[in-house]
N, C-alpha and C positions, 0 to 999 in steps of 0.2 A: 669434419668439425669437431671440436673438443665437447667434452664428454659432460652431462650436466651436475656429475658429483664423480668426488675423488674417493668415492667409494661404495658400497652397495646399493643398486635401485639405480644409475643414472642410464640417460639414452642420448642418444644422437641423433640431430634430423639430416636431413637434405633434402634442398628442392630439385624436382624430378618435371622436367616441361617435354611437352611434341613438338619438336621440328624438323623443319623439312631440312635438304642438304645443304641450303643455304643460312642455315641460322633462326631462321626467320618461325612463328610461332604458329605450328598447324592442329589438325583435330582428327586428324584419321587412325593414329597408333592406335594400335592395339591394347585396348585394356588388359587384358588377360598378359601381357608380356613387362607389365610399368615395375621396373625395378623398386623397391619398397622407398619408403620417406622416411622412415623410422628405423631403430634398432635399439636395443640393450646393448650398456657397454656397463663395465665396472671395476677397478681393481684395486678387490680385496675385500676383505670384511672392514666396518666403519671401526674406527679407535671406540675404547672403551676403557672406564675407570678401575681400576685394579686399589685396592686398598689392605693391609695388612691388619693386625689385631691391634688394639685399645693399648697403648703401655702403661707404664705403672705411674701412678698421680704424684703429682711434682710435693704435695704437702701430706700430713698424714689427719690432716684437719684443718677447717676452714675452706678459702675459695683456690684451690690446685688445679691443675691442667693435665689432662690428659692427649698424648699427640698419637700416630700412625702416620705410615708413608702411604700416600696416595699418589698416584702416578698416571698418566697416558697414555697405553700404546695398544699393539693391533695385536 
């Protein structure tokens, strides 16, 4: 089954049942041998915002702008 996040922290289920060798739904397995339902998956660290320094303001008085490069990646 696909993985519940495209990046740090997701898991995976599956359902896991007793049956006999006809399909059919029993109760004698073995507890101790039930393959897991669960597991961690993940890959990679999640994106994160990277932002550079303040540039220099658009007027040298009044209402100026100041920008930076802000970007996303991993």
């Amino acid at each position: 089954l696909q993985c519940s996040s495209t990046c740090a922290g997701g898991f995976q289920r599956r359902v896991v049942v007793c049956q006999d060798e006809n399909g059919y739904t029993a109760d004698d397995c073995d507890e101790k041998t039930k393959p897991m339902e669960q597991r961690s998956c993940e890959s990679g660290p999640c994106p994160q915002w990277a932002y550079g320094n303040w540039g220099e303001c658009t007027k040298p008085c009044g209402a100026g702008t100041r920008t930076r490069l802000v970007v996303c990646q991993r």
